[in-house]
C-alpha positions as protocol buffer text, in pm:
chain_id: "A"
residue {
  index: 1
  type: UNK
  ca { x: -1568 y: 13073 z: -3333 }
}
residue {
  index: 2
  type: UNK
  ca { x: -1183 y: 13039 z: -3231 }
}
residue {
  index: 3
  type: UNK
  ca { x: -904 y: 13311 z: -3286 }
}
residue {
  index: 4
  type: UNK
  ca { x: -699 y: 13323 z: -3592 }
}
residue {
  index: 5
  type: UNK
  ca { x: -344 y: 13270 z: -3573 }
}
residue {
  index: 6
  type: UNK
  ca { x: -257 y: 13609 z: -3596 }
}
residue {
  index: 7
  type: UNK
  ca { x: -492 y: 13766 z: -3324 }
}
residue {
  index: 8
  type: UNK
  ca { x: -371 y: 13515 z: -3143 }
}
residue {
  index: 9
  type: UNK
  ca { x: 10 y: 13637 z: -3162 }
}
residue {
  index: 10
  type: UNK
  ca { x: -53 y: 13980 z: -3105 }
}
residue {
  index: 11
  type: UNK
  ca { x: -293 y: 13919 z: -2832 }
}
residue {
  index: 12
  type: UNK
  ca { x: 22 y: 13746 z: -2696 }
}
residue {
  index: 13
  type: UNK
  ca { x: 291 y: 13994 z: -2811 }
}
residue {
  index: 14
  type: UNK
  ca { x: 30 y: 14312 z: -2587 }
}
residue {
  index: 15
  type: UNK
  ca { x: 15 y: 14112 z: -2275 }
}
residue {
  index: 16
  type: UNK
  ca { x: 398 y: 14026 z: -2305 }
}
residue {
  index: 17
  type: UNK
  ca { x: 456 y: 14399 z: -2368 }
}
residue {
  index: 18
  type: UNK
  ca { x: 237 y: 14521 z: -2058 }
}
residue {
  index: 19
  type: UNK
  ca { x: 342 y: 14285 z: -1799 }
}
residue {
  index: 20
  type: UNK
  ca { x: 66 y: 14083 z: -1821 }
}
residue {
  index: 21
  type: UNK
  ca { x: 217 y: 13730 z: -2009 }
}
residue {
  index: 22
  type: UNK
  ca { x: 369 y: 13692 z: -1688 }
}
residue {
  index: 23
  type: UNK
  ca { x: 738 y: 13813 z: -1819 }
}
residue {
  index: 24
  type: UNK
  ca { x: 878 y: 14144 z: -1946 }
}
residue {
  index: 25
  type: UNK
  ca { x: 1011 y: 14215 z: -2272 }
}
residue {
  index: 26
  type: UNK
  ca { x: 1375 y: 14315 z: -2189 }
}
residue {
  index: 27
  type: UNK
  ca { x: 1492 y: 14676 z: -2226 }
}
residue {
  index: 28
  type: UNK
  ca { x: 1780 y: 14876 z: -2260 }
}
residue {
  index: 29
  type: UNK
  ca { x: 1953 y: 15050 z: -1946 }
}
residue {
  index: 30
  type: UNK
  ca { x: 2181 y: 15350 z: -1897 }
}
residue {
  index: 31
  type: UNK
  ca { x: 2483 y: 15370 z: -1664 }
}
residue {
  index: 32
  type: UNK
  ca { x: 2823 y: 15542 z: -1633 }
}
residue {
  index: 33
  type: UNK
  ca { x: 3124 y: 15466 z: -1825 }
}
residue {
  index: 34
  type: UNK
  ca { x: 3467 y: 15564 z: -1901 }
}
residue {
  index: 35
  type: UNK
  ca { x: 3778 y: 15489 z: -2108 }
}
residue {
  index: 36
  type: UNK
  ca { x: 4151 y: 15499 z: -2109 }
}
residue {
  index: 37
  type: UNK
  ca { x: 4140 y: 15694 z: -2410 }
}
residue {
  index: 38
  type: UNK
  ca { x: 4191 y: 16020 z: -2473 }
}
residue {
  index: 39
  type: UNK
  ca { x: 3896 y: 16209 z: -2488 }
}
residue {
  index: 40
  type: UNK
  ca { x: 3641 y: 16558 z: -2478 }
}
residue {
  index: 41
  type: UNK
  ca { x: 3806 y: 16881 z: -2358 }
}
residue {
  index: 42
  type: UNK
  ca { x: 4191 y: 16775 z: -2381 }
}
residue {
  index: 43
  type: UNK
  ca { x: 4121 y: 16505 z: -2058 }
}
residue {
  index: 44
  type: UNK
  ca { x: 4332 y: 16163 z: -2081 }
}
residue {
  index: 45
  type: UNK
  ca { x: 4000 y: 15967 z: -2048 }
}
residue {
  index: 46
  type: UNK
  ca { x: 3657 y: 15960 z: -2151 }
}
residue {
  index: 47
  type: UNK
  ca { x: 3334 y: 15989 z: -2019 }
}
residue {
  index: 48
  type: UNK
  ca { x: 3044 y: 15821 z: -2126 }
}
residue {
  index: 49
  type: UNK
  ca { x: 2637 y: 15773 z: -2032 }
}
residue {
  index: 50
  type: UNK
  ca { x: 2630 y: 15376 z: -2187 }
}
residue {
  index: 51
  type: UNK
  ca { x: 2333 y: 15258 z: -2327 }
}
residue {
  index: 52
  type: UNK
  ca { x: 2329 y: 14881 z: -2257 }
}
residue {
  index: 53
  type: UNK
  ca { x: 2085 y: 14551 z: -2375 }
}
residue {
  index: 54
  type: UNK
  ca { x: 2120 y: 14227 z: -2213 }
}
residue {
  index: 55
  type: UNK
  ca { x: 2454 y: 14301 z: -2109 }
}
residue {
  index: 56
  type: UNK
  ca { x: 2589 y: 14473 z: -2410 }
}
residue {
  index: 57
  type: UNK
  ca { x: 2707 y: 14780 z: -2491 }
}
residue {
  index: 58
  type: UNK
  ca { x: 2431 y: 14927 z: -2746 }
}
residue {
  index: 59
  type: UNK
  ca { x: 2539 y: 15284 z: -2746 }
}
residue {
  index: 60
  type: UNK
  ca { x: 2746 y: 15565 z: -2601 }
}
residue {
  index: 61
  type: UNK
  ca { x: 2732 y: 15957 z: -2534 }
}
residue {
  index: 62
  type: UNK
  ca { x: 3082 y: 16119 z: -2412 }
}
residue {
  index: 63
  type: UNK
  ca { x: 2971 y: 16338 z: -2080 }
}
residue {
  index: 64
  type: UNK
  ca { x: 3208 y: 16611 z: -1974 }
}
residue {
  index: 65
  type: UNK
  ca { x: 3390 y: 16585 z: -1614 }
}
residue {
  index: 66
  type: UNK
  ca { x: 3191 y: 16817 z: -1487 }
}
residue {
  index: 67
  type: UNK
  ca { x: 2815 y: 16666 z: -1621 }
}
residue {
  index: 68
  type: UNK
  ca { x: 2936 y: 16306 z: -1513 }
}
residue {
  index: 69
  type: UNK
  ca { x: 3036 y: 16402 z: -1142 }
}
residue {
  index: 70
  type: UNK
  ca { x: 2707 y: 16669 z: -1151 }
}
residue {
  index: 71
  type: UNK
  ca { x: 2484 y: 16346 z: -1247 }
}
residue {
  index: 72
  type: UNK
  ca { x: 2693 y: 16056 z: -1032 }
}
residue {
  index: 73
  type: UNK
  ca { x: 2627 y: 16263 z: -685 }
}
residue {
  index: 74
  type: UNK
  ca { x: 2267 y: 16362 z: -796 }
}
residue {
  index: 75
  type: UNK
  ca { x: 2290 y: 16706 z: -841 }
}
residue {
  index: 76
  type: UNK
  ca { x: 2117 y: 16695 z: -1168 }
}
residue {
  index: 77
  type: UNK
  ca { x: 1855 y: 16419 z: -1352 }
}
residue {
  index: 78
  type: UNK
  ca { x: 2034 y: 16103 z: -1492 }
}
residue {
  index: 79
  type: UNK
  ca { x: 1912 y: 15829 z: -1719 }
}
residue {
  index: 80
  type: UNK
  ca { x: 2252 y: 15676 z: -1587 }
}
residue {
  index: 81
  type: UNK
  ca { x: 2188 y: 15757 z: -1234 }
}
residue {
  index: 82
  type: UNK
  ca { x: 1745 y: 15780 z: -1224 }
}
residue {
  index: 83
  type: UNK
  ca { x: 1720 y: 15680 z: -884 }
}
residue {
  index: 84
  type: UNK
  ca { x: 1897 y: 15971 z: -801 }
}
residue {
  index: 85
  type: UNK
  ca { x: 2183 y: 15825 z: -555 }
}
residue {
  index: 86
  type: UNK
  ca { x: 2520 y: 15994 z: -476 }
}
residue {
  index: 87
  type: UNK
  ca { x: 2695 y: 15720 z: -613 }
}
residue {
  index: 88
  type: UNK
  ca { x: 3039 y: 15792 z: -491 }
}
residue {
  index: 89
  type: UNK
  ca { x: 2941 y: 15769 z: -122 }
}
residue {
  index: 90
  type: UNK
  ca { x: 2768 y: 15416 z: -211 }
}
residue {
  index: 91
  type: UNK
  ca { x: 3104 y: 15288 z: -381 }
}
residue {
  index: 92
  type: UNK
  ca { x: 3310 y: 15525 z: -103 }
}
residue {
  index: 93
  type: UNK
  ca { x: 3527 y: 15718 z: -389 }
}
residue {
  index: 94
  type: UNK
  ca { x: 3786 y: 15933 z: -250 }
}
residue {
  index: 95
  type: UNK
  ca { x: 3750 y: 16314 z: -230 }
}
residue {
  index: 96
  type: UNK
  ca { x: 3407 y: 16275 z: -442 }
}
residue {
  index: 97
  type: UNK
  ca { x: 3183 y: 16316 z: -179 }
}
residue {
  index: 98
  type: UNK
  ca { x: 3128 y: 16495 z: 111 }
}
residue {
  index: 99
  type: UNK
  ca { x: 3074 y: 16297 z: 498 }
}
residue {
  index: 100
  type: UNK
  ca { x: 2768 y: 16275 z: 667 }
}
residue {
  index: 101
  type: UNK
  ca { x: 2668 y: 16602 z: 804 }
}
residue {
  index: 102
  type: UNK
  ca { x: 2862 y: 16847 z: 627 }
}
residue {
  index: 103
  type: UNK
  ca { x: 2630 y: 16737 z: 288 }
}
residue {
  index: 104
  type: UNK
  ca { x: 2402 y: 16993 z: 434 }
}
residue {
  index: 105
  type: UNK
  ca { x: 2442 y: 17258 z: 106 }
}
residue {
  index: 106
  type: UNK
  ca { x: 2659 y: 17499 z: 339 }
}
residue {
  index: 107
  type: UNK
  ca { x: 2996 y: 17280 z: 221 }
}
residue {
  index: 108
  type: UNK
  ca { x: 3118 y: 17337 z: -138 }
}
residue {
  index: 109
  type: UNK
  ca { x: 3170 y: 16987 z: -285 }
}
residue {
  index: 110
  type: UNK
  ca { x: 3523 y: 16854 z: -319 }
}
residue {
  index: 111
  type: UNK
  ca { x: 3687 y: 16878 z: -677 }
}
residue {
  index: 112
  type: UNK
  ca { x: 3682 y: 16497 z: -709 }
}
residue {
  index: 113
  type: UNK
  ca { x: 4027 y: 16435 z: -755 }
}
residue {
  index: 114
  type: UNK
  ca { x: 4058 y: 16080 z: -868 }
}
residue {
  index: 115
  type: UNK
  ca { x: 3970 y: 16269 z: -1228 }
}
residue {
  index: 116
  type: UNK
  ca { x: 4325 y: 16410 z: -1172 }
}
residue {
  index: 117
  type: UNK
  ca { x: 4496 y: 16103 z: -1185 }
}
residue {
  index: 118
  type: UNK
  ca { x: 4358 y: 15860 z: -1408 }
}
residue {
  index: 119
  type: UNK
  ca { x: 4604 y: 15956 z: -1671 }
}
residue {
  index: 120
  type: UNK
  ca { x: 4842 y: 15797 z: -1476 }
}
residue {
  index: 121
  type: UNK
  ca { x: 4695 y: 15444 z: -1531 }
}
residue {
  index: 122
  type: UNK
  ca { x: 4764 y: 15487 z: -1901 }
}
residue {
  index: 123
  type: UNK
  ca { x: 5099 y: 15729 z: -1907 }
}
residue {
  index: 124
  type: UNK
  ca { x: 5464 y: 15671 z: -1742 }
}
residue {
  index: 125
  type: UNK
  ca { x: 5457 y: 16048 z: -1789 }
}
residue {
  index: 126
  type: UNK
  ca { x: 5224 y: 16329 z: -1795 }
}
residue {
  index: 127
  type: UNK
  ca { x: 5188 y: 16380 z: -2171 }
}
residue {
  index: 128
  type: UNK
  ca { x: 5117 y: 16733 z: -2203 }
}
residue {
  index: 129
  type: UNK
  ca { x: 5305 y: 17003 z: -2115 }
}
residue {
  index: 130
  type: UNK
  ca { x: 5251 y: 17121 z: -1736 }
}
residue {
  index: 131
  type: UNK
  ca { x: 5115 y: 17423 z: -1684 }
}
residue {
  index: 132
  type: UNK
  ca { x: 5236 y: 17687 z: -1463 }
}
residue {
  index: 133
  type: UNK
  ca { x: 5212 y: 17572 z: -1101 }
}
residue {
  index: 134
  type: UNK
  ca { x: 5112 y: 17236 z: -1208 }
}
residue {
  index: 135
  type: UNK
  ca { x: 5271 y: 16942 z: -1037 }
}
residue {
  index: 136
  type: UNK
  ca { x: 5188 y: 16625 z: -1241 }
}
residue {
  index: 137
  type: UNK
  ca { x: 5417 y: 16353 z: -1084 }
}
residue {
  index: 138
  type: UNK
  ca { x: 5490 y: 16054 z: -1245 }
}
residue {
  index: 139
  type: UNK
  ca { x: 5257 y: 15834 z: -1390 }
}
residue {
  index: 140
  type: UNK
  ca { x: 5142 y: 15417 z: -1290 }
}
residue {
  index: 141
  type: UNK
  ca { x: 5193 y: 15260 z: -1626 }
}
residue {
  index: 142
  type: UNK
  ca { x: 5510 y: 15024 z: -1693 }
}
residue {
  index: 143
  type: UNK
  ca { x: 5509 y: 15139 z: -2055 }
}
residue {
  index: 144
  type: UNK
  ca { x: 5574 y: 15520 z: -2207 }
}
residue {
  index: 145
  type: UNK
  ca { x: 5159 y: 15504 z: -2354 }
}
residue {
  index: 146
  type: UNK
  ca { x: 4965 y: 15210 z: -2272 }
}
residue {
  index: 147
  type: UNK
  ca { x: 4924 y: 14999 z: -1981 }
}
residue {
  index: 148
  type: UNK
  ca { x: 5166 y: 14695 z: -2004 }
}
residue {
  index: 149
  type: UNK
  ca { x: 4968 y: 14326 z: -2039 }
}
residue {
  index: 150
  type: UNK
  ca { x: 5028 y: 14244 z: -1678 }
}
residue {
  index: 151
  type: UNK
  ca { x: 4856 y: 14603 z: -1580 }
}
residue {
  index: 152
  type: UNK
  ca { x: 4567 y: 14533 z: -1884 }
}
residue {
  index: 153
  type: UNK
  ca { x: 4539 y: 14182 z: -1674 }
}
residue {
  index: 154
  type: UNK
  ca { x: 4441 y: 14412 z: -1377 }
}
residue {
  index: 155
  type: UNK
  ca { x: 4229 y: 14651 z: -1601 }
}
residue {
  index: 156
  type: UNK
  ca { x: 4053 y: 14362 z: -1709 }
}
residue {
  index: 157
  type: UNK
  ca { x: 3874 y: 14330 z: -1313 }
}
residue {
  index: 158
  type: UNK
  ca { x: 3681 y: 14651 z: -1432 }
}
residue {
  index: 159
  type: UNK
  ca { x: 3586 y: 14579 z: -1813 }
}
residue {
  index: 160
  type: UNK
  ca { x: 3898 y: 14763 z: -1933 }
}
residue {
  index: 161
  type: UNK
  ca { x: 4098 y: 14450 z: -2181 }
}
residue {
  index: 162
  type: UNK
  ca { x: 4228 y: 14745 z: -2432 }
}
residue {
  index: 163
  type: UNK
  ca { x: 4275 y: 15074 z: -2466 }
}
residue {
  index: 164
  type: UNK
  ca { x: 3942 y: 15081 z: -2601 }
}
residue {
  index: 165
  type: UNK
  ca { x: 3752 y: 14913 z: -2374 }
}
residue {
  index: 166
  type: UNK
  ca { x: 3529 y: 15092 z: -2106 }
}
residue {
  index: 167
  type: UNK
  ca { x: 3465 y: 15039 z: -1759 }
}
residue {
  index: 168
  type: UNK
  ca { x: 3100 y: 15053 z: -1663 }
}
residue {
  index: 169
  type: UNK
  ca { x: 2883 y: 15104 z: -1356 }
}
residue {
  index: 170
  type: UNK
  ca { x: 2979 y: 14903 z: -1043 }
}
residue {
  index: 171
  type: UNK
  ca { x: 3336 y: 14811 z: -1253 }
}
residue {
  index: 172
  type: UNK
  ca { x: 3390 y: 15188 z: -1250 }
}
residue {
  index: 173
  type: UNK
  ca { x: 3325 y: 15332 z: -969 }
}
residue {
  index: 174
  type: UNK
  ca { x: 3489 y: 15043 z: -783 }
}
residue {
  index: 175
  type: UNK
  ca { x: 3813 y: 15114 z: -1001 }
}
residue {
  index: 176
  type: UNK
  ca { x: 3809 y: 15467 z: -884 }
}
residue {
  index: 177
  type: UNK
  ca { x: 3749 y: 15364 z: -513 }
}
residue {
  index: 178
  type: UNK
  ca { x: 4039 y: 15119 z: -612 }
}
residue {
  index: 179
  type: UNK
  ca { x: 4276 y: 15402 z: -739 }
}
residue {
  index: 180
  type: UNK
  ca { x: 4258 y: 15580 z: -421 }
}
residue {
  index: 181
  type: UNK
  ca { x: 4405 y: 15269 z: -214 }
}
residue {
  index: 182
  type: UNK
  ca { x: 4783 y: 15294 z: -225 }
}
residue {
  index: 183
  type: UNK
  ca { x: 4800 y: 14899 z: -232 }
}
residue {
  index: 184
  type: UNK
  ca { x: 4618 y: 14900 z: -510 }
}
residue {
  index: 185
  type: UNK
  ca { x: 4823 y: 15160 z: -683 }
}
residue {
  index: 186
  type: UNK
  ca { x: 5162 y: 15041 z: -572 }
}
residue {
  index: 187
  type: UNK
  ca { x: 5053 y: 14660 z: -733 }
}
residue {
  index: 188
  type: UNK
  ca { x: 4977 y: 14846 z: -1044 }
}
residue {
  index: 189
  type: UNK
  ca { x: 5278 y: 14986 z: -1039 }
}
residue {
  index: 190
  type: UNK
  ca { x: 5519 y: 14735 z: -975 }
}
residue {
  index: 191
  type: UNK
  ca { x: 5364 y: 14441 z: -920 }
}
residue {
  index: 192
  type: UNK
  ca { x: 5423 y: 14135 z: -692 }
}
């Protein structure tokens, strides 16, 4: 007596679904993201664990400063960051990690800084008013808002087309290894 057709497909669609077809059905993955826009808590970015399929962007939930640096170095549990790697000493981000040997617990972990300045590759000027004791210098971008098309050309490297484009995992975090370089940040400047 043979299998009906549909036996027959969902025999297929269970060993598909546990491994056993010999492929995987695809599924969704988390990382990091963030945007040029304006975002949670009065910063001049945003934040964001990504939900992505097959290389897409499927979904987004803004993260605070302070939760996406927490989850990047591993302090805390990540769907964007599960096998729990400091991901700033992998991609070598400046003042976001602490060297080998003082990441003993003893050492307070440094502010992260690079969060400071990524206004400046959207602003020609810091555009809220300094507070007292603040020293905001001038910002990287050739126009007073918005990166001009020859610094969007740039952006583009990490994900980042239009203002409302995001940067995401490896794109990211080598942007903000990127922003520390002051190569890097005098070509976005001015150019060559």
């Amino acid at each position: 007596m043979g299998m009906t057709r549909p036996l027959l497909t969902a025999l297929f669609c269970c060993m598909v679904a546990t491994g056993l077809g010999g492929s995987r059905a695809p599924t969704a993955s988390f990382t990091f993201g963030m945007s040029i826009m304006t975002g949670m808590n009065n910063e001049l970015f945003t934040l964001f664990i990504v939900k992505e399929f097959e290389g897409k962007v499927i979904g987004t939930e803004p993260v605070t400063r302070g939760q996406f640096v927490q989850q990047a170095r591993a302090e805390v549990p990540s769907k964007a960051n599960p096998s729990r790697i400091n991901l700033f000493r992998i991609h070598d981000v400046p003042d976001c990690y602490l060297p080998p040997g003082l990441d003993d617990g003893r050492h307070p972990q440094p502010a992260c800084g690079v969060f400071d300045v990524l206004w400046k590759l959207r602003f020609q000027e810091f555009p809220f008013r300094a507070g007292e004791g603040q020293h905001t210098g001038l910002g990287w971008a050739e126009n007073p808002s918005a990166p001009s098309g020859r610094q969007l050309l740039l952006l583009s490297d990490y994900g980042i087309h239009s203002l409302h484009d995001l940067a995401c995992g490896d794109d990211l975090f080598r942007l903000l290894h990127d922003m520390g370089d002051p190569e890097w940040v005098d070509n976005y400047r001015k150019g060559y």
